[in-house]
C-alpha positions in Angstrom: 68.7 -133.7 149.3 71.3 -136.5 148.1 72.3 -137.0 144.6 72.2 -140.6 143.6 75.0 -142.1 141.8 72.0 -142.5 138.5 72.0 -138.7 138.2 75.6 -137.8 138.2 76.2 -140.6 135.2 73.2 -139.0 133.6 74.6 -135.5 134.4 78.0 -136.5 133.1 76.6 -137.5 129.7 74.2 -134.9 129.6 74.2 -134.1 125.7 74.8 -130.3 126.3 77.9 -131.1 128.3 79.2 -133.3 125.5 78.7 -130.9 123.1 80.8 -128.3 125.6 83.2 -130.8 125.8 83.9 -131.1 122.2 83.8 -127.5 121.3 86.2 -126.9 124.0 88.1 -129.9 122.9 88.0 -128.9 118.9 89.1 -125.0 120.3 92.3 -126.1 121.9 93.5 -128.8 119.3 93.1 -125.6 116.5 94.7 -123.4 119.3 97.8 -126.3 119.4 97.4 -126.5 115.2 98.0 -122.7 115.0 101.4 -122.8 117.5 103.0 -126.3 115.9 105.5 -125.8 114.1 105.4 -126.5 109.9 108.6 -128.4 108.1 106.3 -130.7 106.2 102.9 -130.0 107.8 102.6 -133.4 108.9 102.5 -132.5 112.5 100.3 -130.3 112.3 97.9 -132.3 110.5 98.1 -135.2 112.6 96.5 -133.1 115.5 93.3 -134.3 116.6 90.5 -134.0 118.9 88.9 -136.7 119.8 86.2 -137.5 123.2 86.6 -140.8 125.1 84.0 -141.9 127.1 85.2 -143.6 130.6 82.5 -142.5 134.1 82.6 -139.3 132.0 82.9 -137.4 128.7 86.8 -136.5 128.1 88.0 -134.6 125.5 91.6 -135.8 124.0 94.0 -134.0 121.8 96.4 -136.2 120.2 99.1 -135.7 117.6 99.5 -138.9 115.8 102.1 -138.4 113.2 105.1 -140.9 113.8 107.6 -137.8 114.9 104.8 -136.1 116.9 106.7 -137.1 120.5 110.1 -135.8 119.4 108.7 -132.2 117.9 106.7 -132.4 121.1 109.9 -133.1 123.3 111.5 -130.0 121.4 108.8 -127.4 121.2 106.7 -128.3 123.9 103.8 -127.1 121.7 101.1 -128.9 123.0 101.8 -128.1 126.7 102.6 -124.7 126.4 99.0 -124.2 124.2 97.2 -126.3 127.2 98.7 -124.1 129.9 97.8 -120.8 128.7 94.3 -121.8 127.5 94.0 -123.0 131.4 95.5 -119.6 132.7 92.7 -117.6 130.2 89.8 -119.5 132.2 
């Protein structure tokens, strides 16, 4: 039995699998929220989590406050969070 290129695009936006995809997503920027480190808080209220569509569902988490790369060079926050929420799975 073959799977046609239709079925995989319809499995990768299948709406349950989104909504994995953004718990998951939501879990791991809180989990990255929970480790940053607080001067002003602005850091950790720029983290986001976001889903971006491309020939599937993505989840993104994105710190967007202006210093966010240099705390990230630093701490290493975000990185360290990912890799032990991929070690736990």
């Amino acid at each position: 039995m073959a799977i046609s290129n239709w079925d995989l695009d319809a499995l990768t936006r299948d709406p349950g699998l989104v909504a994995f995809t953004q718990r998951t997503t939501e879990q791991l920027a809180a989990a990255v929220r929970a480790n940053a480190p607080e001067d002003s808080g602005d850091y950790k209220d720029g983290i986001q989590a976001s889903l971006k569509y491309q020939e599937r569902v993505v989840g993104v988490v994105e710190a967007t406050d202006p210093k966010s790369l240099i705390i990230e060079a630093k701490t290493g926050v975000m990185a360290r969070t990912v890799k032990r929420s991929a070690r736990r799975r």
